[in-house]
ROKOL-209268 format. One record per atom (N, C-alpha, C, O, CB): y, x, z. Coordinates in pm, whole numbers, padded with zeros to 5 digits, always signed. Glycine has a CB too. Layout:
# residues N
YXZ;...
# end
This chain:
# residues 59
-00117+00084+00000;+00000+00000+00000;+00124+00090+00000;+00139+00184+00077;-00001-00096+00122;+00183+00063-00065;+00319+00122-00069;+00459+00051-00097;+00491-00043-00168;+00309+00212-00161;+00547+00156+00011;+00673+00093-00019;+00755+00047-00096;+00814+00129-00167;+00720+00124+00002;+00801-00142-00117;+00842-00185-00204;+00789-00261-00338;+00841-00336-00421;+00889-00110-00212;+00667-00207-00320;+00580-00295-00391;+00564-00461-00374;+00573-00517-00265;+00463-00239-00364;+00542-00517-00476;+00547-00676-00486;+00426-00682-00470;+00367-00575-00480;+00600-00756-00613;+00343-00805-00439;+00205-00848-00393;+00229-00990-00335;+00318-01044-00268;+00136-00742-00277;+00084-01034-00402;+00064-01191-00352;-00069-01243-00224;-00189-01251-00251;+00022-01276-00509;-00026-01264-00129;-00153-01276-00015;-00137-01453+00068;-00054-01542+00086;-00121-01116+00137;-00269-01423+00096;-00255-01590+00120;-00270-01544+00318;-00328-01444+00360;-00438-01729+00016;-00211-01630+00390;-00187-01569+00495;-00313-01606+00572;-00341-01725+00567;-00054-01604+00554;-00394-01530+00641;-00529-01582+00753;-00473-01624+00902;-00519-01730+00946;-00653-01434+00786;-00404-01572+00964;-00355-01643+01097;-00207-01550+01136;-00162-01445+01090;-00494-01630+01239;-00167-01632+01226;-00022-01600+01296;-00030-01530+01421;-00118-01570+01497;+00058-01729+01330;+00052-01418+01465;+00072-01350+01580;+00087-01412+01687;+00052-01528+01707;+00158-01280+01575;+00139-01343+01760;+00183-01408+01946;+00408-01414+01901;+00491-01492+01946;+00110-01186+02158;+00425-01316+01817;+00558-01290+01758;+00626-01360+01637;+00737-01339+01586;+00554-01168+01726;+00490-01483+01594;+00529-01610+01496;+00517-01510+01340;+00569-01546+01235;+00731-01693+01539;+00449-01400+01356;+00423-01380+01218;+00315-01392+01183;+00211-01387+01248;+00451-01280+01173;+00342-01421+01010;+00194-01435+00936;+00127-01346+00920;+00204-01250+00910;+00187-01477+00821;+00002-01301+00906;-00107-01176+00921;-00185-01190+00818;-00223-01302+00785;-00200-01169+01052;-00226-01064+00744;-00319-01081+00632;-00386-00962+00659;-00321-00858+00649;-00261-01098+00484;-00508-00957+00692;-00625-00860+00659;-00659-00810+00549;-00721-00887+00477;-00726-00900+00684;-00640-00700+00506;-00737-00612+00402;-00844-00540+00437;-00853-00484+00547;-00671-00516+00337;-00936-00536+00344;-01035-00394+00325;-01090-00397+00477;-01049-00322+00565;-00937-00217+00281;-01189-00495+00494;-01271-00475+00572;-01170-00530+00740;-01232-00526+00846;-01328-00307+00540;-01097-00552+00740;-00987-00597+00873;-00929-00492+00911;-00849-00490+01005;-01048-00660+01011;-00961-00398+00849;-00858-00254+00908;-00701-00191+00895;-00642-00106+00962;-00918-00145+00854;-00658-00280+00766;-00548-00304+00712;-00470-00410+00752;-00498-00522+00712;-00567-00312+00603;-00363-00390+00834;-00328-00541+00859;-00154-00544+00788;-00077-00450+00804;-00339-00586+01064;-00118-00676+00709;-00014-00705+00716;+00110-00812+00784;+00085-00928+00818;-00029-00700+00638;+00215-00761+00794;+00268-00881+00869;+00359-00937+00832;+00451-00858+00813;+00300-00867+00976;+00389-01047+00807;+00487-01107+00693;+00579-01205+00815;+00515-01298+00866;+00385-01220+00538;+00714-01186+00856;+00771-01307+00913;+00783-01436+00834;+00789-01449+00712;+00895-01276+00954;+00786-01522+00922;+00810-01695+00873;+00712-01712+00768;+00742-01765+00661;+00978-01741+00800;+00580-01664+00796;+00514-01738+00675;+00340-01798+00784;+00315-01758+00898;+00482-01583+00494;+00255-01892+00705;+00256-01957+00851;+00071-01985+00755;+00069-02022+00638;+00417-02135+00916;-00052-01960+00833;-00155-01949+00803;-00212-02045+00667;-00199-02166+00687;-00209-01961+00920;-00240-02026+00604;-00318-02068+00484;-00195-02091+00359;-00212-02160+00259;-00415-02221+00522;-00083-02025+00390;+00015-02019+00261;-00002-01911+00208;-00011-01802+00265;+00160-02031+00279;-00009-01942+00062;+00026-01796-00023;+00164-01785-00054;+00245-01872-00082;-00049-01781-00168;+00182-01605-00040;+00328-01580-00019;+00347-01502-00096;+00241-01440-00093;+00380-01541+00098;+00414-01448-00178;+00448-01331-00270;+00573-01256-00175;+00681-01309-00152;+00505-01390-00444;+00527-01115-00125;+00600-01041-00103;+00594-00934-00102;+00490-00872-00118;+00632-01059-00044;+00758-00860-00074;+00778-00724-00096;+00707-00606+00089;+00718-00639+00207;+00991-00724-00140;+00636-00464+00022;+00621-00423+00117;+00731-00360+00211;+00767-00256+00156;+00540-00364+00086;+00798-00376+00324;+00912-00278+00356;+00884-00189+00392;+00936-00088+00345;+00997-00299+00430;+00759-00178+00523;+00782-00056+00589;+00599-00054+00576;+00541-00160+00604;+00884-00057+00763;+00513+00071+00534;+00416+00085+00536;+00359+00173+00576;+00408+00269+00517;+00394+00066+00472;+00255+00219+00663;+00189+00295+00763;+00066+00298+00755;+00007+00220+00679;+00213+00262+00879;+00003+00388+00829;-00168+00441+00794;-00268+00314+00794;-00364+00290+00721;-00237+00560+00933;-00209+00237+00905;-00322+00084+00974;-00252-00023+00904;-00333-00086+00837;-00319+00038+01183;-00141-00064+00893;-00037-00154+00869;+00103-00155+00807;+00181-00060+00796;-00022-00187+00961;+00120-00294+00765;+00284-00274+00694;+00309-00389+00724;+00215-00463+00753;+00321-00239+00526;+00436-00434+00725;+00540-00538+00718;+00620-00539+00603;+00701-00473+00537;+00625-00530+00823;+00552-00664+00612;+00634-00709+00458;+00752-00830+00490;+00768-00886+00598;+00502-00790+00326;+00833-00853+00357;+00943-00987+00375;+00887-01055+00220;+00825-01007+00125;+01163-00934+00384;+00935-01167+00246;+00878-01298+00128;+00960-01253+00079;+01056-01190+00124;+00870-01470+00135;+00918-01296-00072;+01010-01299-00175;+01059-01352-00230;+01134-01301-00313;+01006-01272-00231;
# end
């Protein structure tokens, strides 16, 4: 995953912090998308991306 990249994920469940969460590659990858809310697909940009995880914003 990399920064800034566009991508489409359908969201699997919500945090304790009201964000949407999407698992990759086995559950080891996690993303976190604010205001988006379990079983929506969301098209968004990556902002900040890291070894385990990234946070993304809708697009």
């Amino acid at each position: 995953m990399l920064q800034g990249e566009i991508k489409k994920f359908k969201i699997t469940e919500i945090n304790n912090e009201g964000e949407g969460i999407v698992r990759l590659g086995d559950e080891r990858f996690v993303i976190f998308v604010p205001d988006a809310l379990p079983q929506e697909e969301v098209t968004c940009r990556i902002v900040h991306a890291k070894k385990n995880y990234a946070t993304a914003s809708m697009w």
